[in-house]
C-alpha positions in Angstrom: -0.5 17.5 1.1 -2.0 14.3 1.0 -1.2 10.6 1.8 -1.5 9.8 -2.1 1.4 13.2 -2.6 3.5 12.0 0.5 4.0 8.6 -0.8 4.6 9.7 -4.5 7.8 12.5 -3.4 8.8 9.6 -1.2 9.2 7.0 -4.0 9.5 9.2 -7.3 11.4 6.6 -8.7 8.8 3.9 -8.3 7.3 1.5 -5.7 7.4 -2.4 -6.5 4.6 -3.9 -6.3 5.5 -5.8 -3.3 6.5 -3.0 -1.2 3.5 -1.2 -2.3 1.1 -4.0 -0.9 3.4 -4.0 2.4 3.3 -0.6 2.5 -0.4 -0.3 2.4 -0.9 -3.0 4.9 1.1 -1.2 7.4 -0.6 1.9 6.8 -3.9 0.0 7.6 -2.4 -1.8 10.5 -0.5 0.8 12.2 0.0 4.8 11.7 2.6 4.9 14.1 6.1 7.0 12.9 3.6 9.0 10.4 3.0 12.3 10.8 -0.5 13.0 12.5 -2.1 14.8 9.7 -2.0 11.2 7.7 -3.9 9.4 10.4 -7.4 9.8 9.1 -6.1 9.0 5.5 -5.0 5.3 6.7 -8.8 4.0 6.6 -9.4 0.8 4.3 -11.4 2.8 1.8 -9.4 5.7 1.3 -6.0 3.7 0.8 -7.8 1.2 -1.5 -8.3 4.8 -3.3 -4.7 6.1 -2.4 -3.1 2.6 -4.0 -5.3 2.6 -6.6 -4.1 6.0 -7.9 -0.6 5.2 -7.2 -0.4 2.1 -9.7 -2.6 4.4 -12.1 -0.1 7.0 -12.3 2.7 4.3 -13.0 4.3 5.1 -9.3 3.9 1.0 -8.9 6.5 -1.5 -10.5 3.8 -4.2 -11.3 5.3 -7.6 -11.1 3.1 -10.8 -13.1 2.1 -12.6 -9.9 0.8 -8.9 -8.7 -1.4 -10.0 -5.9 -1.3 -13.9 -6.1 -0.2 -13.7 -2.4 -3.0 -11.5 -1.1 -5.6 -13.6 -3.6 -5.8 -10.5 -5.3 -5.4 -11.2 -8.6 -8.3 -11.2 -10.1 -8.4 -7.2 -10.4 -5.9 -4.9 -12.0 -3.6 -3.4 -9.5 -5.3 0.4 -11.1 -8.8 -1.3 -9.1 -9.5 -0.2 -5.8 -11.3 -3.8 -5.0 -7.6 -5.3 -5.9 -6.1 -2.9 -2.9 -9.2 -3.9 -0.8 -8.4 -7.6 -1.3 -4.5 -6.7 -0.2 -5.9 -5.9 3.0 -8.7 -8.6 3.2 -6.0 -10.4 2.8 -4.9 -10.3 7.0 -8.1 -11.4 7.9 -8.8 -14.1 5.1 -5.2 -15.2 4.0 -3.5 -14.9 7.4 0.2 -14.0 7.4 0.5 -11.7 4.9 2.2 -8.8 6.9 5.9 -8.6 6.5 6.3 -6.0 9.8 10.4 -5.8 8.9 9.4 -4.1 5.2 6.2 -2.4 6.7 8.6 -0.4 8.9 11.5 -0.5 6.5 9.3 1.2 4.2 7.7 3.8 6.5 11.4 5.1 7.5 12.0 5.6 3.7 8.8 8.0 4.1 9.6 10.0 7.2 12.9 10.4 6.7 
């Protein structure tokens, strides 16, 4: 199974946006609590891809300020670069990770 597949059964009912972008910025910032086979699926690239898909396939409740916050509004949350700006977004924004929801959000998927 991958990352894209374990996130999807995890939230089959939909992902706001919001936890979506703290979601992926946890999975970029730590892999702890995830199973092992994940790991080499939490690269910037791949869950620019992985987030990407997710929105595509309508897993993602958009929101209209989707990505204001991570000055990623200027692509479609369907974009890769968009997902790639959520996680410039530590390094050129600053304070953008929300660790409480990260590892709320990562219980909801290994439990």
């Amino acid at each position: 199974m991958s990352l894209e597949s374990y996130i999807s059964e995890s939230f089959e009912s939909g992902l706001p946006y919001s936890d979506a972008a703290q979601l992926c910025l946890r999975l970029y910032c730590s892999v702890d609590d995830i199973p092992t086979q994940y790991h080499v699926e939490c690269n910037k690239e791949n869950l620019a891809t992985v987030f990407a898909n997710l929105s595509a396939n309508g897993l993602i409740i958009k929101n209209d300020d989707a990505g204001a916050l991570y000055k990623a509004e200027s692509y479609s949350t369907d974009d890769n670069n968009h997902w790639l700006m959520v996680i410039d977004s530590i390094f050129k924004v600053g304070d953008t990770v929300d660790t409480a929801i990260g590892n709320r959000l990562i219980c909801h998927i290994t439990s």
